[in-house]
C-alpha positions in Angstrom: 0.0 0.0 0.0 0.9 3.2 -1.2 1.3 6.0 1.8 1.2 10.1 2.2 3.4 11.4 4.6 3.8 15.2 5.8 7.0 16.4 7.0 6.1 18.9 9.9 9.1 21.1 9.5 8.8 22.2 6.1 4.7 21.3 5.2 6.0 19.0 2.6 3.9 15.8 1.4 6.1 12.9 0.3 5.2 9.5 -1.5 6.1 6.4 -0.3 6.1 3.6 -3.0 7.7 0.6 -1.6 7.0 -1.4 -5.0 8.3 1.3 -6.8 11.5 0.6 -5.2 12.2 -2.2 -7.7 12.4 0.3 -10.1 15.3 2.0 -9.3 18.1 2.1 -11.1 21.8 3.7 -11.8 21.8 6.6 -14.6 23.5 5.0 -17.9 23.9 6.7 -21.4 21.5 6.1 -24.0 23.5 2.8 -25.4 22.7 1.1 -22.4 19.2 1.4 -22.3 17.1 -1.4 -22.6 16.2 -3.0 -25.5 13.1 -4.9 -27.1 10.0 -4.2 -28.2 8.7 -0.8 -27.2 5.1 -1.1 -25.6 4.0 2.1 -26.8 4.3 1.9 -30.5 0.8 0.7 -32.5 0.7 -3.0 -32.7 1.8 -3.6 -29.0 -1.3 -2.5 -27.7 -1.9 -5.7 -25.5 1.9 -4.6 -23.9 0.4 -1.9 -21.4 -2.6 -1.9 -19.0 -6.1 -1.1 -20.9 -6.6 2.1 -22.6 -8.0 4.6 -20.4 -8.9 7.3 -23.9 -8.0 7.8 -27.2 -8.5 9.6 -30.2 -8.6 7.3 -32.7 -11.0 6.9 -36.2 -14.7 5.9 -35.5 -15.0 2.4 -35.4 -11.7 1.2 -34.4 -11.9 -0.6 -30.9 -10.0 0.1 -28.3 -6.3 -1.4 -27.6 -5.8 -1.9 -31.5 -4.2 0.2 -33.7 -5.1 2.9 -35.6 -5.0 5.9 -32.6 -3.2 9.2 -32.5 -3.1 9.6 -29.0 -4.0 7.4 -26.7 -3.6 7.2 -22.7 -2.8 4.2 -20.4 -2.6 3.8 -16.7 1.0 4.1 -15.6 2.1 0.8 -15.4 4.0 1.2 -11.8 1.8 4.2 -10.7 3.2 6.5 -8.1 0.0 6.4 -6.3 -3.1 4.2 -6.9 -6.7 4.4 -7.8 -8.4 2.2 -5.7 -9.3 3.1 -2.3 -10.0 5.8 0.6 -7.6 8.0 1.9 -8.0 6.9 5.5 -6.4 9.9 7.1 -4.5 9.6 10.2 -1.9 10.7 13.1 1.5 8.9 14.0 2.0 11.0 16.7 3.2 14.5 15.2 3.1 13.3 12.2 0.1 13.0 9.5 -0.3 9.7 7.2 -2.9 8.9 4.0 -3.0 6.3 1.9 -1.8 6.8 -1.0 -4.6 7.4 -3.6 -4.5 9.3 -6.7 -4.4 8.5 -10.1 -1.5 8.3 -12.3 -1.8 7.9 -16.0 0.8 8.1 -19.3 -0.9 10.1 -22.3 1.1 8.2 -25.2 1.5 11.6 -27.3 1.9 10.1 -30.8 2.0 7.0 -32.6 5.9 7.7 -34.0 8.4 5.9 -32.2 11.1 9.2 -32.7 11.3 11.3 -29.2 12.0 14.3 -31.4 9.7 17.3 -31.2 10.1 17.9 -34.8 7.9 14.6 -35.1 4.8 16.0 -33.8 3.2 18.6 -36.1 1.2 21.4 -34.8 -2.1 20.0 -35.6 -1.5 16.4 -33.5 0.9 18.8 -30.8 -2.8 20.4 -30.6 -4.4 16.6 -30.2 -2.0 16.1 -27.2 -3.2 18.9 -25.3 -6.7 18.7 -25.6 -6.1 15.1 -24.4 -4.9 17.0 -21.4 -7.9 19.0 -21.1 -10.3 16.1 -21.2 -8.4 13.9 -18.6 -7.7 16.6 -16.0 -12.1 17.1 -16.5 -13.1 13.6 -16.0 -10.3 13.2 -13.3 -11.4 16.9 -11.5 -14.9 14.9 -11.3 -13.7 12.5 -8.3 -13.9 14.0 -4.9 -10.5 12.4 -3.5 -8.2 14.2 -5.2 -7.0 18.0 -5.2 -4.7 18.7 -7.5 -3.9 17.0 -11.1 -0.2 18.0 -12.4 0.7 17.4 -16.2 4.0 16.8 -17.0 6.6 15.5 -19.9 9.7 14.2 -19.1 11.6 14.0 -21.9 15.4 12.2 -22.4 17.0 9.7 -19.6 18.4 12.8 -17.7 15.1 14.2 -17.4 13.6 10.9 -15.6 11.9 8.9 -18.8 12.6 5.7 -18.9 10.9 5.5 -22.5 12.0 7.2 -25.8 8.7 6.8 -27.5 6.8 10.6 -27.2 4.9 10.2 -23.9 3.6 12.4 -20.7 2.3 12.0 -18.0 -0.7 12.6 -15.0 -1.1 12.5 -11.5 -3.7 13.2 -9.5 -3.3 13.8 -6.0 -5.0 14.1 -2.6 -3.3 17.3 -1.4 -1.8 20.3 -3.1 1.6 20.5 -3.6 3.6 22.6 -1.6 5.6 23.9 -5.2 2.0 25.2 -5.9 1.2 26.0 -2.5 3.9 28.7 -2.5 2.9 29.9 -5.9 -0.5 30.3 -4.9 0.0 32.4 -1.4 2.6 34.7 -3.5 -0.4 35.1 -6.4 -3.0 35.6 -3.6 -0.3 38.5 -1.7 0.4 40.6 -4.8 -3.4 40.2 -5.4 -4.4 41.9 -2.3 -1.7 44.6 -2.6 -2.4 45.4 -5.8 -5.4 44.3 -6.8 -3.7 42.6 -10.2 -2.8 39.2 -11.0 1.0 39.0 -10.6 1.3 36.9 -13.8 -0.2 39.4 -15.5 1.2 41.9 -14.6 5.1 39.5 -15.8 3.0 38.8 -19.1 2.5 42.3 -19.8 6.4 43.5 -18.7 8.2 40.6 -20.9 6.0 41.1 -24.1 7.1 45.2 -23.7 10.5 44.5 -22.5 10.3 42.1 -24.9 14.3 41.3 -23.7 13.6 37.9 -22.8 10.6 36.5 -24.7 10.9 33.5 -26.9 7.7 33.4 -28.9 4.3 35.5 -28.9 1.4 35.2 -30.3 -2.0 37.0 -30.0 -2.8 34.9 -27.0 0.3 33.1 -25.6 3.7 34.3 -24.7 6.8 32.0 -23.9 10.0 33.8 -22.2 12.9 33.0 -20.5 11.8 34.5 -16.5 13.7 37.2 -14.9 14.9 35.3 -11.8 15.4 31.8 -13.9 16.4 28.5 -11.6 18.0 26.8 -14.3 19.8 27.6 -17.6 17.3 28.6 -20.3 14.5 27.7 -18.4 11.3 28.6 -20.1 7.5 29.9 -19.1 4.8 30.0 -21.2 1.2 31.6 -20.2 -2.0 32.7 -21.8 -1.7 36.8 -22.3 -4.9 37.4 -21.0 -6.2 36.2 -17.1 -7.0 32.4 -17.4 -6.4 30.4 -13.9 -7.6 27.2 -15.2 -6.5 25.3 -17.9 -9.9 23.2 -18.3 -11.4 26.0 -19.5 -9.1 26.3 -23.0 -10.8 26.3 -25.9 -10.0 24.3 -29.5 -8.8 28.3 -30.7 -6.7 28.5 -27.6 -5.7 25.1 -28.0 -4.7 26.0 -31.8 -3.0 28.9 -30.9 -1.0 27.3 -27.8 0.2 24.3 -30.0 2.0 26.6 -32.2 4.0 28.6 -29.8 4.8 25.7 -27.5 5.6 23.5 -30.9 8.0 26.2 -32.0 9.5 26.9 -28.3 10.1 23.3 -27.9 11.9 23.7 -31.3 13.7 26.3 -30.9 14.9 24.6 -27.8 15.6 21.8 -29.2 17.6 23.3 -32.2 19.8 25.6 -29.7 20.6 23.3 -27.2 21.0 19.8 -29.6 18.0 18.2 -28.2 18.4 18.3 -24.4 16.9 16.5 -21.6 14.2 18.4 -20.1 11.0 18.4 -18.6 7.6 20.5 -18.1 4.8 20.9 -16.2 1.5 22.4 -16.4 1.0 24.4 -13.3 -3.3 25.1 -13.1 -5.2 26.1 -9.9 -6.5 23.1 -8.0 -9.6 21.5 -8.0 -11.5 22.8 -5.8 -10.4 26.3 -6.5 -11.1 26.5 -10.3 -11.9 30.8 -11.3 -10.2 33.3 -9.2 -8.5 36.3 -10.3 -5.6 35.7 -8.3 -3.8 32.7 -10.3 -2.6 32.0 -14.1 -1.9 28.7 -15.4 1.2 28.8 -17.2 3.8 26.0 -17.9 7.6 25.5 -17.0 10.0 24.3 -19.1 13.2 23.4 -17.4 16.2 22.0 -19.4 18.5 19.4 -17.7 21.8 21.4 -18.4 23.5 21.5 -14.7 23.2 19.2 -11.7 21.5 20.6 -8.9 24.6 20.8 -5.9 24.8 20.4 -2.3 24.5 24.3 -2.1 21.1 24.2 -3.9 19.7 21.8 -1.6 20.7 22.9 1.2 19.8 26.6 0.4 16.9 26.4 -2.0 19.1 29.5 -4.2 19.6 28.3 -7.4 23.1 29.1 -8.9 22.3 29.7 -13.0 25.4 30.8 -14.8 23.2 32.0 -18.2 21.8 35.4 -18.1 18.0 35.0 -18.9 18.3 37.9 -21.6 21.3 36.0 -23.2 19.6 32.8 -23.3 16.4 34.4 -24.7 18.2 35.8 -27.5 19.9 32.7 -28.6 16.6 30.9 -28.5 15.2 33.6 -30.9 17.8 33.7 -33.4 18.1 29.9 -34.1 17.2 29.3 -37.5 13.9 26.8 -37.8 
């Protein structure tokens, strides 16, 4: 069984996932991954749990071939479905179960991990996919917040090359999104303005550090970065949750993050990285506080014994110099 437990220090949740343990393993280079058949790819359907969704054409059944996307239960899920939370005290300390949901949306069927893969009209497909799960998951009680995320390369924590992200859905808030939310809520008492956009409007006229805009979305390298070319990308105008995107949005936000990815990609020589879709929580869906945005961080630098113990992030690229090298590459 899967548990919760808080630390009482820091108010920081942390998944325990004995069978997961199995998993582990050392960091290798690419050559040493495994090899065989790739479970993801059309025609090994019957090689991962039961489809959960997919687009695929009318008629086709599912777990056959013939889908564009299509989304699976993670076959050693961080936390599982079945169950009650069962909260509880050790003590000082707090305790759950550890329920949630974890699923892999399988992004394409193209074996090639390379964004230049995915056009922008099946990048579009993959994010409406996102939209669809995060509704039907928002519908159960149990859980409070639903992350999105991609890792992408070894580095970055895939075990996989085929294009794949992933979903978890989970009884608490995380305290990464805890700490976003009470700074959002601050500035928005203070000022009366949402804080992202008030950064959406300063990098589109400063326009120093932004990567792509369009009419409604605008990706830019942040002023006070973490990591080397790191990368945010939000709506221009006062969205906090993503459910509410529409096929237009959709449309328009497949294109910029198609051609940030790319331009990533292109500058860097296809780097490890990973992102995640930061969205209010579930039981906090309109405010005027919040923006869903996402984060793109590249896997450039190891984090050191000073970041961890610290929390300050040492990043040794400029966010205006790595901005401009993103916009110059030639696509």
């Amino acid at each position: 069984m899967r548990q919760l437990r808080k630390d009482p220090v820091v108010d920081r949740w942390v998944i325990i996932a004995s069978e997961r343990g199995r998993r582990l393993r050392m960091v290798r280079p690419p050559e040493e991954q495994e090899a065989g058949p790739c479970p993801f790819c059309p025609g090994n359907e019957d090689k991962t749990p039961p489809e959960i969704a997919a687009f695929r054409p009318p008629g086709t059944g599912p777990n056959t071939s013939g889908w564009w996307t299509r989304v699976v239960p993670n076959k050693f899920p961080a936390l599982q479905i079945e169950g009650d939370l069962d909260r509880a005290g050790e003590g000082v300390y707090d305790v759950m179960n550890g329920i949630g949901a974890h699923e892999v949306i399988i992004e394409c069927p193209q074996h090639d991990d390379r964004v230049q893969t995915v056009d922008e009209r099946q990048f579009g497909e993959i994010l409406w996919m996102y939209k669809e799960r995060y509704i039907d998951l928002k519908r159960d009680d149990r859980f409070r917040y639903i992350l999105i995320f991609k890792n992408r390369g070894r580095v970055a924590g895939a075990s996989l090359p085929h294009p794949h992200s992933q979903l978890i859905a989970t009884p608490v808030v995380p305290r990464r999104v805890v700490e976003e939310l009470r700074g959002a809520r601050t500035y928005f008492h203070l000022k009366e303005r949402c804080v992202f956009c008030d950064i959406a409007r300063e990098e589109i006229n400063y326009a120093g550090r932004t990567v792509v805009v369009s009419d409604g979305f605008v990706a830019f390298v942040p002023f006070a970065p973490r990591f080397p070319f790191e990368i945010w990308l939000m709506p221009r105008k006062h969205r906090s949750t993503f459910e509410r995107i529409t096929r237009d949005e959709v449309d328009d936000l497949a294109h910029v993050f198609r051609e940030t990815l790319l331009r990533l990609s292109r500058a860097l020589a296809e780097p490890p990285y990973n992102y995640m879709l930061h969205t209010s929580p579930c039981r906090e869906s309109d405010n005027e506080y919040y923006h869903w945005h996402i984060e793109i961080t590249p896997r450039l630098l190891e984090v050191t014994g000073f970041e961890w113990g610290t929390g300050f992030y040492v990043n040794p690229t400029a966010p205006e110099d790595a901005a401009s090298y993103l916009r110059e590459v030639e696509l």
